[in-house]
N, C-alpha and C positions, 0 to 999 in steps of 0.2 A: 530517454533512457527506458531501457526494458525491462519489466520482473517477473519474476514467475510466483504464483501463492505457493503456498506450502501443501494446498489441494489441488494444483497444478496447470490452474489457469494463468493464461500470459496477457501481462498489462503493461501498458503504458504511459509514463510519468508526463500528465500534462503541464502541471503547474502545482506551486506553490501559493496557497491562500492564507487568508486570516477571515476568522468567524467575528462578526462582528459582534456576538451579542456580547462575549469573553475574551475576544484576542487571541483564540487558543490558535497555533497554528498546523494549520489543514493542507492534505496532500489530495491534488484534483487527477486523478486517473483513467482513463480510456479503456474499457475489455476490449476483445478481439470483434468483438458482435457490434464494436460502436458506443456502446452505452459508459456513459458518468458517471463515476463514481466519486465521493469523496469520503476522508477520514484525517482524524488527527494524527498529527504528521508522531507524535509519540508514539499509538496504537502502529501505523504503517509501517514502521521502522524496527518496533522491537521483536523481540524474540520469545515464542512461545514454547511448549512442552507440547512434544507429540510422541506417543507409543515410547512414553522415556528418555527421550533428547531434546535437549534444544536446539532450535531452528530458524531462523529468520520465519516471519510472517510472510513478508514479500521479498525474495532473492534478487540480486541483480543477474540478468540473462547478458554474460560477454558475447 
């Protein structure tokens, strides 16, 4: 599945993880350039404040 940030880079949902040191669970992502990325699947998912709205952080691209 595909996202776009909110700054307008398009990424790619590789996988779901777990951190081991806390359990917390981690979303493993792909940028366009190749490169890994990962984040807590809470931060990945939720919705920030920009210029007064709220927005998804990372959007789904249909």
């Amino acid at each position: 599945m595909r996202f776009r940030h909110y700054k307008g880079g398009e990424y790619e949902l590789v996988c779901e993880a777990t951190m081991e040191a806390d359990l917390t669970p981690l979303i493993v992502y792909r940028a366009a350039n190749g490169s890994i990325w990962c984040r807590p699947r809470a931060v990945f998912f939720e919705e920030i404040e920009v210029d007064g709205k709220r927005v998804p952080r990372f959007a789904p691209i249909e």
